[in-house]
C-alpha positions as CSV (number, residue, x, y, z in Angstrom):
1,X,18.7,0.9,9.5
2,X,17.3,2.3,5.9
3,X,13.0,2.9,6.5
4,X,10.3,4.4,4.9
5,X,9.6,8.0,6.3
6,X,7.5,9.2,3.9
7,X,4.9,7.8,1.0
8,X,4.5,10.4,-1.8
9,X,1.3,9.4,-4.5
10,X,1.9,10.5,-8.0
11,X,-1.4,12.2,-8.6
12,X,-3.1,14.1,-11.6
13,X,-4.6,16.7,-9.4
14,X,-3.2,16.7,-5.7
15,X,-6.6,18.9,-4.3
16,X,-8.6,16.3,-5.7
17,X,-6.5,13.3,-4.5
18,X,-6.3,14.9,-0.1
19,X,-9.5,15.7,-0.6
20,X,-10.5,12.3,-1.2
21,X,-8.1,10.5,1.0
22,X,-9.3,12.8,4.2
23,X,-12.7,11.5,3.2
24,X,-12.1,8.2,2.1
25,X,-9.5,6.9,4.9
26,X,-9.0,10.1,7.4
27,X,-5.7,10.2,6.2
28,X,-3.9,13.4,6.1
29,X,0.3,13.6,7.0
30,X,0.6,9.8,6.3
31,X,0.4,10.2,2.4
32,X,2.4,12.7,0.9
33,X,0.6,13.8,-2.9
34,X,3.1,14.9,-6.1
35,X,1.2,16.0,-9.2
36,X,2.4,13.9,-11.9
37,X,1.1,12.8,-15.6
38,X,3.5,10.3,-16.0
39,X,2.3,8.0,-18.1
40,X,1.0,4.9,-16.5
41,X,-1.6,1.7,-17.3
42,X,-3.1,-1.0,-15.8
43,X,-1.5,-2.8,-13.1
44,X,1.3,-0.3,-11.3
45,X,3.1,-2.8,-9.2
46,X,1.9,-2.0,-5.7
47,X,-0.9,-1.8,-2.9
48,X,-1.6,0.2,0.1
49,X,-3.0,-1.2,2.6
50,X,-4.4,-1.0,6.1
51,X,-5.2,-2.9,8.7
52,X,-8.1,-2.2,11.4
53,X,-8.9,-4.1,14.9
54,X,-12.7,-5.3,13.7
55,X,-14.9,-5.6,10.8
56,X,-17.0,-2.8,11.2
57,X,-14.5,-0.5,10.6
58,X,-13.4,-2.4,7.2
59,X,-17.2,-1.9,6.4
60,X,-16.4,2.1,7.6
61,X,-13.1,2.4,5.9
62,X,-14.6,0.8,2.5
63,X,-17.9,2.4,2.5
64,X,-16.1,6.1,3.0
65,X,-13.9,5.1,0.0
66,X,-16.7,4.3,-2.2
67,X,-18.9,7.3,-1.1
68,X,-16.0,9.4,-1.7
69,X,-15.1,8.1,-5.4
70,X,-13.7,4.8,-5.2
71,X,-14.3,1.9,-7.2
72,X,-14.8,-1.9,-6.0
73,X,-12.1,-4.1,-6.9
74,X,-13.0,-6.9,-4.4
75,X,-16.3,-6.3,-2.2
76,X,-15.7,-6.6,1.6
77,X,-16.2,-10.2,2.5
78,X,-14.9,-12.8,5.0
79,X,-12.3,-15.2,4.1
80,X,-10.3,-17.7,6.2
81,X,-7.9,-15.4,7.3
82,X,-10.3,-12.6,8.3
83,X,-12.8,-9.9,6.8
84,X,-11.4,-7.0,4.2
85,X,-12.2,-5.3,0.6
86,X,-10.1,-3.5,-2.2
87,X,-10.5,-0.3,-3.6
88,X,-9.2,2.1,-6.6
89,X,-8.5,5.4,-5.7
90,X,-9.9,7.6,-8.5
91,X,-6.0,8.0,-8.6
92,X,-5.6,5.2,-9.8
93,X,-4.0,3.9,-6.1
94,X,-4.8,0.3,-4.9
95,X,-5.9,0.2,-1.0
96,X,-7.4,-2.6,0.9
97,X,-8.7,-2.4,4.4
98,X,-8.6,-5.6,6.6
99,X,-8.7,-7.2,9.6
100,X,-7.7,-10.6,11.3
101,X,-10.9,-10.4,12.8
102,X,-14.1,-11.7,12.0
103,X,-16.0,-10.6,14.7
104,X,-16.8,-7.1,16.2
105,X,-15.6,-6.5,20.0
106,X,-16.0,-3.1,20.1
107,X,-17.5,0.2,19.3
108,X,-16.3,1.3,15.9
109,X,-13.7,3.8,16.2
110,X,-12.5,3.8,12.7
111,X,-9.0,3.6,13.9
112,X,-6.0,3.0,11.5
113,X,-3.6,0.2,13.1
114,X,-1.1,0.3,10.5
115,X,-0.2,0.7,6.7
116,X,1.1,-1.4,5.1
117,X,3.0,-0.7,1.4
118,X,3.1,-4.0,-0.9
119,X,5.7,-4.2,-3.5
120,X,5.4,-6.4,-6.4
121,X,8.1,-8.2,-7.3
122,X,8.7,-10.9,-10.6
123,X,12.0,-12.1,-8.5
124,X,11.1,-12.0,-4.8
125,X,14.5,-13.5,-3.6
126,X,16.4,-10.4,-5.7
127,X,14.4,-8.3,-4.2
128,X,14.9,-9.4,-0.8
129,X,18.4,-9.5,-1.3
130,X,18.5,-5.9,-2.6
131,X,16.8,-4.6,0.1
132,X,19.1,-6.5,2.8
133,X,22.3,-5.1,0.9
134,X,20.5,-1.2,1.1
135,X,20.2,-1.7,5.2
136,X,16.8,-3.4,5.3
137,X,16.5,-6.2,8.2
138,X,14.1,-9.2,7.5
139,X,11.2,-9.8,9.9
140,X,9.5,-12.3,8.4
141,X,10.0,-14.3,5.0
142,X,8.2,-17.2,3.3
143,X,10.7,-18.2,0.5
144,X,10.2,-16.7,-2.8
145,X,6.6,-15.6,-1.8
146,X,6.8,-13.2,1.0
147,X,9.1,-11.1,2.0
148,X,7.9,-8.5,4.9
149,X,10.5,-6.2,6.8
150,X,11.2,-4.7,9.9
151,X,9.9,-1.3,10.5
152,X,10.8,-0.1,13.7
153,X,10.7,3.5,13.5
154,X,8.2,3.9,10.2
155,X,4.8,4.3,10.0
156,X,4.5,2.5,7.5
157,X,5.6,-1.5,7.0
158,X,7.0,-2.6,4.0
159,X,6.4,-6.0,2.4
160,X,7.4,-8.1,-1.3
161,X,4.8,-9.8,-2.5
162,X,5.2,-11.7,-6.2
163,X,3.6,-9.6,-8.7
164,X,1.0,-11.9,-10.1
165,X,0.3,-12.8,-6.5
166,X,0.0,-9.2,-5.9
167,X,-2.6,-8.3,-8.4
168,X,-4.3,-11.5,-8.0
169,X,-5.1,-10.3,-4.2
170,X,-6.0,-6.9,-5.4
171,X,-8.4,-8.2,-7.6
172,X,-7.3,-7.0,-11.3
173,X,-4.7,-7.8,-14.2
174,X,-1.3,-8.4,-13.2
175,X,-0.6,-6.6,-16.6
176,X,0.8,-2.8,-16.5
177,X,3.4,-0.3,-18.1
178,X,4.6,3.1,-17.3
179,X,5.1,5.1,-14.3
180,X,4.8,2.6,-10.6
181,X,3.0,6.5,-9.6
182,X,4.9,6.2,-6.5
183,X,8.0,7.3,-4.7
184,X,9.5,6.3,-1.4
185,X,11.4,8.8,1.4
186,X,14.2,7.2,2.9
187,X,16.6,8.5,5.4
188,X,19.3,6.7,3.4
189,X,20.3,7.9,-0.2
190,X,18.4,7.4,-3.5
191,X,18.0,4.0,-5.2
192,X,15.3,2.5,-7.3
193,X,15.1,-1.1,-6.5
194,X,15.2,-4.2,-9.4
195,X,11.0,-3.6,-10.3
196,X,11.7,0.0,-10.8
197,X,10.0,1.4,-7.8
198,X,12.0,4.7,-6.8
199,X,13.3,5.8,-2.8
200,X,14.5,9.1,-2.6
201,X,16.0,10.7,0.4
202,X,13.1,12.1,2.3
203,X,12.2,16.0,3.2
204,X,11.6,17.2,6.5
């Protein structure tokens, strides 16, 4: 079965970009960084995101991001599905931090439960279907409006999301050209999927 091994960030200055992430989210081998200035605006396709156990730690996770350089895209806040917020990287790199939660039940830990990388798509049925054909199984799918995959043996869990739908939940302009600023290892060969975002096979 094709998965995600790796997550490699096209960055303008890699130092600056760990540095920030070590700070930010206390991540360190689950992003990979590339220095890149391909050229790249607005909207880039995708989100990051991750999902804690309680709400303190979305408070945590945010606050970190903020102190460290990020900027609010949506400020952490309940909703009917639970409690998160959305941040920009100074990379440029959407990231949310949530939680089904929306009520503490213990200490804050500021544990990581997963990640979750969120595609874009303008045709989420193609999409889908590409993926199947390239060795991806289906976990769970919502017609042309979610598409989420099974990751058995990732660390990361990949999902299709409509673009507009995408941005909308990020909290800025679908609108966006250039570089997606991201590439995807693989244990399978290279491809670049129907929205353009790139998998290449993956280095030890």
């Amino acid at each position: 079965m094709t998965s995600i091994k790796s997550i490699t960030l096209e960055v303008p200055d890699p130092a600056l970009a760990e540095a920030f992430y070590k700070e930010a989210f206390g991540l360190d081998t689950q992003v990979r960084l590339r220095a890149s200035e391909a050229p790249t605006t607005g909207f880039r396709g995708f989100t990051l995101s991750l999902t804690v156990s309680q709400p303190s730690i979305v408070k945590g996770l945010i606050g970190a991001a903020l102190d460290a350089g990020a900027t609010s895209l949506k400020p952490v806040a309940k909703s009917f599905w639970g409690y998160g917020g959305v941040v920009r990287a100074p990379d440029g790199s959407i990231w949310k931090v949530a939680t089904s939660a929306k009520k503490d039940t213990g200490p804050d830990a500021r544990k990581i439960d997963e990640m979750v990388l969120l595609l874009g798509a303008e045709d989420v049925a193609v999409s889908k279907r590409f993926y199947v054909d390239h060795g991806l199984a289906v976990a769970k799918s919502f017609g042309r409006k979610y598409v989420e995959f099974a990751s058995p043996s990732s660390r990361v869990k990949l999902a299709l999301y409509g673009r507009r739908a995408l941005a909308k939940d990020a909290g800025c302009p679908p609108e966006g050209t250039g570089s997606h600023r991201i590439v995807i290892g693989t244990d399978a060969e290279p491809f670049t999927d129907p929205d353009g975002f790139g998998w290449e096979t993956a280095q030890a």
